[in-house]
N, C-alpha and C positions, 0 to 999 in steps of 0.2 A: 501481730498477736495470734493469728491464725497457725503460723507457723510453728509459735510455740507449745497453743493448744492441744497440735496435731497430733504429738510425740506426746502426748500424755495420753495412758492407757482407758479405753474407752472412747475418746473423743474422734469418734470416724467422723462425724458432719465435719467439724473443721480442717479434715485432708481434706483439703479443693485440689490438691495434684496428683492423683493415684496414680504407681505406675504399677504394672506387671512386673512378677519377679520370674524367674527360671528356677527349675528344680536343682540345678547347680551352686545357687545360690544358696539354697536350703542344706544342700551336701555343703558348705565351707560351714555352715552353721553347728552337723551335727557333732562333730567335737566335743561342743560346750554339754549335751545330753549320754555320751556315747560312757556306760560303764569301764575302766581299765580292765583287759583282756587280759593282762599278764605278758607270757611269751611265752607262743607256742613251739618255740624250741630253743635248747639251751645250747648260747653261741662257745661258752667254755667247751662244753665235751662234743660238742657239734649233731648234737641226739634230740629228739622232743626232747618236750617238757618233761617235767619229772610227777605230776601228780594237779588232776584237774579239780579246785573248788568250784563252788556256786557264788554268786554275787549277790546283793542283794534285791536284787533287780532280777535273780533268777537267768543271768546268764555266766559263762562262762569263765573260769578264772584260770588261768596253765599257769600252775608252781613251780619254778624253780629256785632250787636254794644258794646258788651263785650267783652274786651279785658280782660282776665281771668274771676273776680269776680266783675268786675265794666266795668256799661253800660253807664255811660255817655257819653253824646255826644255835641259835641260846633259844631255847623252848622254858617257859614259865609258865607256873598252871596251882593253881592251891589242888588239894587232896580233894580229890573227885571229880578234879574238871576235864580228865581227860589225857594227860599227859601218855599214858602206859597206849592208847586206845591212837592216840595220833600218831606216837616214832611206832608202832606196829603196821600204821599205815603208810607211813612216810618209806619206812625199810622196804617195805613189800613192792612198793611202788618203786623202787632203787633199784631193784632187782634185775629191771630191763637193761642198766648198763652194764649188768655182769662185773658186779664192783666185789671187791676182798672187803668183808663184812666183819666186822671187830665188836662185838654188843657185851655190855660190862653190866650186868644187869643185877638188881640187889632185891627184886622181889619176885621174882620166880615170872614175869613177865612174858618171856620173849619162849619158851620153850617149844608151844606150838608152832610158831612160826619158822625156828630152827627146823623142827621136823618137816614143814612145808616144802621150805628149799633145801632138804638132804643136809644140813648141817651139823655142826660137832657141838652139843652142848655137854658143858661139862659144871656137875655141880662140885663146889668148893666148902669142904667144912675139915675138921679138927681130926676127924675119924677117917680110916681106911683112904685117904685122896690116891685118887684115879694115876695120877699123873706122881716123879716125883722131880725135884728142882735143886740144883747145883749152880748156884747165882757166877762159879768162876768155870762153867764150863763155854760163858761168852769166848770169843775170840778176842783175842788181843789185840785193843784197838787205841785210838786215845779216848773213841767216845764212849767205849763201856768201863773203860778206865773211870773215868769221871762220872759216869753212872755207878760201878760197883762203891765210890766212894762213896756217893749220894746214899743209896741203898744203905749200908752197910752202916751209915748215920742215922738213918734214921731206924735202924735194929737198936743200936747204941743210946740213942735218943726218945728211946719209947715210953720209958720213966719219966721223964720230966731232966732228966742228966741234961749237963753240956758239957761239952768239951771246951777243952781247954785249946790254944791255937798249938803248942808244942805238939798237942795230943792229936789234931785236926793235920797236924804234918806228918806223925808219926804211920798212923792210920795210911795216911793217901801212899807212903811208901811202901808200907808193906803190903800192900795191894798189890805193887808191881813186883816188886819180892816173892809173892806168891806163885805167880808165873814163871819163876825160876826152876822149880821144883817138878819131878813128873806128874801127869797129866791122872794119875790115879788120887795126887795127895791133896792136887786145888781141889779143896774144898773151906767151907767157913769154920769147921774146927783147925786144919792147920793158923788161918789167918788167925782165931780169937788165940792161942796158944803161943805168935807170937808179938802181940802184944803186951803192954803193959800191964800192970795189976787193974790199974781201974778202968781199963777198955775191957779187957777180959774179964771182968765182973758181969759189966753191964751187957758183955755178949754170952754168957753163960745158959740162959735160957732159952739161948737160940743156936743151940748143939749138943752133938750128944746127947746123952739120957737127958736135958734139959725140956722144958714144960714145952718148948714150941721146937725143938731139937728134932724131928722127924718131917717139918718142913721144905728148911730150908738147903740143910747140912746133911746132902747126900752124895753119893761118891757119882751118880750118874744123872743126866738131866733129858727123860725124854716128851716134855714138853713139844707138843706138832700143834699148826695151825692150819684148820681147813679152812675151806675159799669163805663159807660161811661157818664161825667163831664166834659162841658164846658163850660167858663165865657167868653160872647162877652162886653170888657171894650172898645170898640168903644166909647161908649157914656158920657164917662166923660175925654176924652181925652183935655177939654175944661179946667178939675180941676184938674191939675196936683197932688194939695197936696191931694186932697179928693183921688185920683187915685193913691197915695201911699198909702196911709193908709188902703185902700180896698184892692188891691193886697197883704197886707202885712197879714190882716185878713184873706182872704181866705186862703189865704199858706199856713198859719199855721192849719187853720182847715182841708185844702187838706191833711196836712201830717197827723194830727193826726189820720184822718177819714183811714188809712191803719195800724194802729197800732192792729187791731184782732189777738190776740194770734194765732187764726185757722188758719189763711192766709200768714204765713210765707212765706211759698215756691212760692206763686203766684206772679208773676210779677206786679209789680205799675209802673208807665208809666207816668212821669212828664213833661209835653209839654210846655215850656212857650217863644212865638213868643215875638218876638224886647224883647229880654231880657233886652236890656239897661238900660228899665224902672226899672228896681228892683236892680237894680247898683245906682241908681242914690243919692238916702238916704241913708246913711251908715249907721244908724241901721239896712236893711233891706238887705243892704249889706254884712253888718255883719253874717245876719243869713243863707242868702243862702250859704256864703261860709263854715257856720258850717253845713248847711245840708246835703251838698253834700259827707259830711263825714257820717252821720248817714244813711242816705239813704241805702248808701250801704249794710248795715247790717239788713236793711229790705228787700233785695231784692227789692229796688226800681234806676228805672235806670231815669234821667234828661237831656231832650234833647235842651238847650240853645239855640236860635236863633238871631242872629242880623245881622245888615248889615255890618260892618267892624271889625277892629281890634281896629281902633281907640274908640269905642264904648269901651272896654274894660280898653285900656290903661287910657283913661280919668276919669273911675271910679277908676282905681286903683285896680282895683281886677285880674290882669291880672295873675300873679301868680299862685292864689288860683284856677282860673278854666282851667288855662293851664294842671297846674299838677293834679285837680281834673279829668277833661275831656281828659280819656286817647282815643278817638276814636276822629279824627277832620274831618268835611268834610265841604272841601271848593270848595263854587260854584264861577262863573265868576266875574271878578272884575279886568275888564283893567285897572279901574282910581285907585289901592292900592299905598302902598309905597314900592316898593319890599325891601328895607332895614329893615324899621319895622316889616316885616313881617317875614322875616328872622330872625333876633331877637330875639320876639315876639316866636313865636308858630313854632321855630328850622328848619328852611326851609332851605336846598340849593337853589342856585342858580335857578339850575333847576327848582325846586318845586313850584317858587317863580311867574316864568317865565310862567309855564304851567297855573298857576291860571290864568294868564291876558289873556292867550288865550283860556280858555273854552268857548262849545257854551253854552251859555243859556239854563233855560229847559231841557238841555242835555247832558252835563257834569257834573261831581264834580271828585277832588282829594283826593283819604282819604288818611288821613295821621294819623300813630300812630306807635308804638315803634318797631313794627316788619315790615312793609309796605307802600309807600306810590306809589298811583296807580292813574292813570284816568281812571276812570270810564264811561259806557253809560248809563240813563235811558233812557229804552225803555218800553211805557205802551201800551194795545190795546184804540182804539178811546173812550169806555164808559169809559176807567179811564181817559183818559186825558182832558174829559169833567166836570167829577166827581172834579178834581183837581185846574183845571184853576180857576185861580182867578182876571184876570183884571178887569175892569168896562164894558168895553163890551162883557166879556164873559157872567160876570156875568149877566147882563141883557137880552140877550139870554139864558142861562139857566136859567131864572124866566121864561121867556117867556113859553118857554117849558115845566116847569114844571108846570104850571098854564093850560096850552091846555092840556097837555098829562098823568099828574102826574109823578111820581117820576121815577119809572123805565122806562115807555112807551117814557117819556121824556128822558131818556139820550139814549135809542132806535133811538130816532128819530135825536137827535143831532149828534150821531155816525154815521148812517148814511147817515146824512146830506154833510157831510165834509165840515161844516161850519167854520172849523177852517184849 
């Protein structure tokens, strides 16, 4: 009886056998107390960590977004929990690997940070574009072959049109037809010209004097990508089909533009805010979800961003970027469905629970196959100046950057504690 007293908490009179323990003993113990540290260094690129949180225990957390040999990442966050404030943190923190940086950004988000690391931003709208674009000035390959098809479909497919499978054949040849001809004529007006009547209808607006005809349908293409690359599509968020079709262009040339034999082992770093948009056409849908597959064998990793789950489910691609995107980090979002989300992207209970109560700004839960943790970002005041992205921060950092310039400026905003 004594025995069994013993082992009940409280009852020291009925040890009658006390032994001494060793602090060794104590060390096999602490495991069961010891917060997850993370990994301080990431065994894929053989570099630290990528980005240190706080636990909540107030100790130390080393982020990496590699979960073995694939760095995808699906970021979920409702409007205002922080999305824009964390891939600003997350990129910045990337930076040390000297990775080819690709940000597809649709609300004016990332442009200070571009300026930060010397980068090419380039705003994208209807009027005067910067750049101009000749979708047949690719090289003849079989993969751009099968992209200009894709592409060129979903010009054709902007309306709500389908083709027909005769038409779906006709099309894929004379793509290659096109490249018969000299290198002054590939362009998208010879190709709609030899086509049929109702392919050439429905490409009509996308050449020549046509509504989107200064696009695409240029005789030269000098599109360049620098190390660090970002596209502000702000300004055709007005043209939803034009703003597929553009998105869908770049991407492909984003990805190509990383294919240098020499650059194998360097990190590529595919950033694309309110993913939603590239869900939304299922050709283009189609192709992210086969990207996500090839990526990885470039050593390129893709950090997905939108505001919910439902974004996902209603494209239908929920699947392909659950299982693609083995690292999940989800920010605040009282108003979810805790069922669907459970569901959805394997949540208990718990996990489901903690989402609705993170703070803003200041939490996220990662969640993936070996962990799922809350997390703290803590930045000093020049980065959380650097980051912020409302309407009136942002106009306070114009302010200041306009009196002060760029560094003197977040100087002054930091120690302002205007925020």
């Amino acid at each position: 009886m004594n025995s069994f007293l013993a082992v009940v908490p409280g009852n020291h009179a009925y040890n009658l056998r006390r032994m001494l323990i060793t602090n060794v003993n104590y060390a096999d113990l602490s495991f069961l107390f010891a917060s997850h540290a993370g990994e301080p260094r990431n065994p894929h690129l053989n570099a630290e960590y990528l980005s240190i949180f706080e636990t909540g225990q107030g100790t130390p957390y080393f982020l990496n977004l590699h979960y073995g040999e694939i760095g995808h990442t699906l970021l979920l966050g409702a409007t205002g929990a922080g999305k824009s404030f964390t891939l600003n943190f997350l990129i910045t923190d990337a930076q040390k690997y000297a990775p080819f940086t690709r940000i597809f950004d649709l609300g004016g988000s990332y442009e200070h940070l571009t300026r930060l690391f010397d980068g090419s931003y380039l705003r994208l709208g209807m009027e005067n574009p910067s750049f101009s674009i000749n979708p047949f000035s690719l090289d003849r390959t079989a993969e751009n072959h099968q992209f200009l098809f894709s592409f060129c479909k979903v010009l054709i497919e902007s309306n709500g049109f389908q083709m027909e499978n005769r038409e779906a054949k006709e099309l894929y040849e004379q793509i290659d037809n096109i490249y018969e001809i000299d290198a002054e004529n590939r362009r998208l007006f010879s190709l709609a010209n030899s086509l049929s009547h109702r392919l050439h209808e429905q490409l009509h607006k996308w050449v020549g004097e046509g509504q989107y005809g200064r696009l695409f349908d240029n005789v030269a293409d000098n599109l360049t990508f620098a190390t660090f690359q970002t596209f502000d599509f702000e300004g055709m968020k007005k043209y939803p089909e034009v703003l597929e079709a553009l998105l869908f262009y770049l991407l492909h040339r984003a990805d190509t533009s990383i294919d240098d034999a020499g650059q194998t082992t360097r990190l590529k770093l595919f950033v694309m805010d309110e993913a939603w948009l590239f869900f939304a056409n299922p050709t283009i849908k189609a192709y992210i979800g086969e990207a996500l597959k090839t990526w990885r064998k470039k050593n390129a990793a893709a950090i997905l961003a939108t505001q919910s789950g439902d974004d996902l489910h209603h494209a239908d691609i929920t699947s392909a970027i659950v299982e693609g995107c083995t690292t999940k980090l989800f920010l605040a979002n009282p108003g979810m469905n805790p069922r669907m989300y459970r569901e959805t992207f394997h949540l208990n209970e718990t996990e489901a629970s903690l989402i609705q109560r993170l703070i803003p700004k200041q939490q996220l839960l990662i969640k993936r196959p070996d962990i799922a943790k809350v997390l703290n970002l803590k930045v000093d005041a020049k980065s959380r100046w650097l980051y912020l992205n409302s309407a009136f921060e942002n106009a306070q950092r114009t302010e200041a950057f306009a009196e002060h310039g760029f560094e003197k400026g977040l100087e002054v905003l930091a120690a302002s504690n205007r925020h």
